[in-house]
C-alpha positions in Angstrom: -19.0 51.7 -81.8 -20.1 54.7 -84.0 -19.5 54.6 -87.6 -16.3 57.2 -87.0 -15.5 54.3 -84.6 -15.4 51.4 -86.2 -13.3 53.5 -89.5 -10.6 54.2 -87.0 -10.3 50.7 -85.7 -10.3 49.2 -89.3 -7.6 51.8 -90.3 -5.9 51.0 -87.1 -6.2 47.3 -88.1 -4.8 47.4 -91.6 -1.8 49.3 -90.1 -1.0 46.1 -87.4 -1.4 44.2 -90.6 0.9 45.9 -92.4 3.8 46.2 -90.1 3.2 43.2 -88.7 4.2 41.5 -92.7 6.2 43.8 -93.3 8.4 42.2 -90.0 7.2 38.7 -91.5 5.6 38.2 -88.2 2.6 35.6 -88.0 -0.4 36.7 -86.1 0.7 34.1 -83.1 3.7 35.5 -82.8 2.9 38.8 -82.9 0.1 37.9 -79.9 2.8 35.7 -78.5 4.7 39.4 -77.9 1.8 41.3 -76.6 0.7 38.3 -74.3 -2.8 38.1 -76.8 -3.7 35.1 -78.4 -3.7 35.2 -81.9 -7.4 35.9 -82.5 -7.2 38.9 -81.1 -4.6 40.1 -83.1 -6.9 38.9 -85.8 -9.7 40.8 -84.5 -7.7 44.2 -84.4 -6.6 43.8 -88.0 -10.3 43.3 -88.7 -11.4 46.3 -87.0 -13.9 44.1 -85.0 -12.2 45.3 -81.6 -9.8 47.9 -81.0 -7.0 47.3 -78.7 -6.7 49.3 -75.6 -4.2 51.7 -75.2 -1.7 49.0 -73.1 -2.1 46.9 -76.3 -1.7 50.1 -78.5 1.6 50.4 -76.9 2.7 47.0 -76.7 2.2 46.5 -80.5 4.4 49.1 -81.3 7.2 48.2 -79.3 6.4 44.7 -80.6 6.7 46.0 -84.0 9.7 48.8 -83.2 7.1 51.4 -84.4 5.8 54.3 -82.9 1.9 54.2 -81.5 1.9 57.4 -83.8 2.2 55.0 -87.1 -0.4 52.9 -86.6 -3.0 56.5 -86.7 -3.6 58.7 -89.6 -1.7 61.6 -89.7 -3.6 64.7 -88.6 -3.2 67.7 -91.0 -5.2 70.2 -92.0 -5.7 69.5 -95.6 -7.2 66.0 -95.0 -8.2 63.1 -92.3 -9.1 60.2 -92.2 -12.8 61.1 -91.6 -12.7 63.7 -94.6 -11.1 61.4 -96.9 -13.9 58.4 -96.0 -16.5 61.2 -96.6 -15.2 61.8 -99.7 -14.6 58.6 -100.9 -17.4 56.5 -102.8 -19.3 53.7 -101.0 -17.7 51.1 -102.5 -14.3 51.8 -101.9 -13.2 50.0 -98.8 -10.4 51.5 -96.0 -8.0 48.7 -97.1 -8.2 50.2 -100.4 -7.9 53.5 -99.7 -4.5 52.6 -97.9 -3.3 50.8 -100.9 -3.9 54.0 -102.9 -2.5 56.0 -99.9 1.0 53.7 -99.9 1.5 53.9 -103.4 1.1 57.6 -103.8 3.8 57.8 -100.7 6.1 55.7 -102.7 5.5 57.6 -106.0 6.3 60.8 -104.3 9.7 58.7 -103.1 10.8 58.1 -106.9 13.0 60.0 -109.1 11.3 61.8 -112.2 12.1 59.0 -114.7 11.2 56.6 -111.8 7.7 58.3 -111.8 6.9 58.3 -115.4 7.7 54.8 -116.3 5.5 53.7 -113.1 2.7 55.8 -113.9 2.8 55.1 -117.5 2.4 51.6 -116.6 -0.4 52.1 -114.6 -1.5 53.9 -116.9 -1.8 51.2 -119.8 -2.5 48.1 -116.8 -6.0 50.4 -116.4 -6.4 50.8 -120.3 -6.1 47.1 -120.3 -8.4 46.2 -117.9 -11.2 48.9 -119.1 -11.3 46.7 -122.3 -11.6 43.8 -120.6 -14.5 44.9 -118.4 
């Protein structure tokens, strides 16, 4: 697996992870659906294997999403390879999710909404710079 690869299997992962908990789903049962044992869906969320396009498909309908979910979306102003390229070394693909999701649910907030979160994330990051 080449380095572009083994990104998109670990993105692909973190996405079965996600709406896997986010069905509270354990990773037996979810393998349980999609006739795999359990350390394969381990595996997948670890990016150590990617599943096949059969298994691709039965994890969405597993997880009443659609195979299109569990990708990055594909515009012009930024992939999934651009945005590792980008990134710094030590900022792992989980991460960058996390950052991803929250900036999706900022954009979901009303004005007021936004500013109070962002000011507290604003003052959590002061915090921790003077502890560090």
């Amino acid at each position: 697996m080449d380095k572009i690869e083994k990104d998109l299997a670990i993105y692909v992962g973190e996405k079965i992870k996600f709406f896997r908990k986010q069905k509270k789903m354990t990773q037996k049962e979810l393998g349980v659906k999609i006739s795999k044992s359990d350390n394969t869906i381990s595996n997948y969320e670890k990016g150590i294997i990617a599943p096949s396009q059969d298994a691709l498909f039965a994890l969405a309908e597993a997880l009443d999403i659609k195979v299109d979910d569990l990708f990055p979306e594909r515009d012009n102003s930024e992939s999934l390879h651009h945005a590792l390229l980008d990134s710094k070394d030590n900022l792992a693909i989980n991460d960058m999710l996390f950052l991803k999701q929250l900036m999706e649910y900022i954009e979901t907030l009303d004005e007021n909404s936004r500013k109070q979160l962002l000011g507290n994330i604003e003052i959590a990051v002061e915090l921790f710079k003077k502890q560090h």
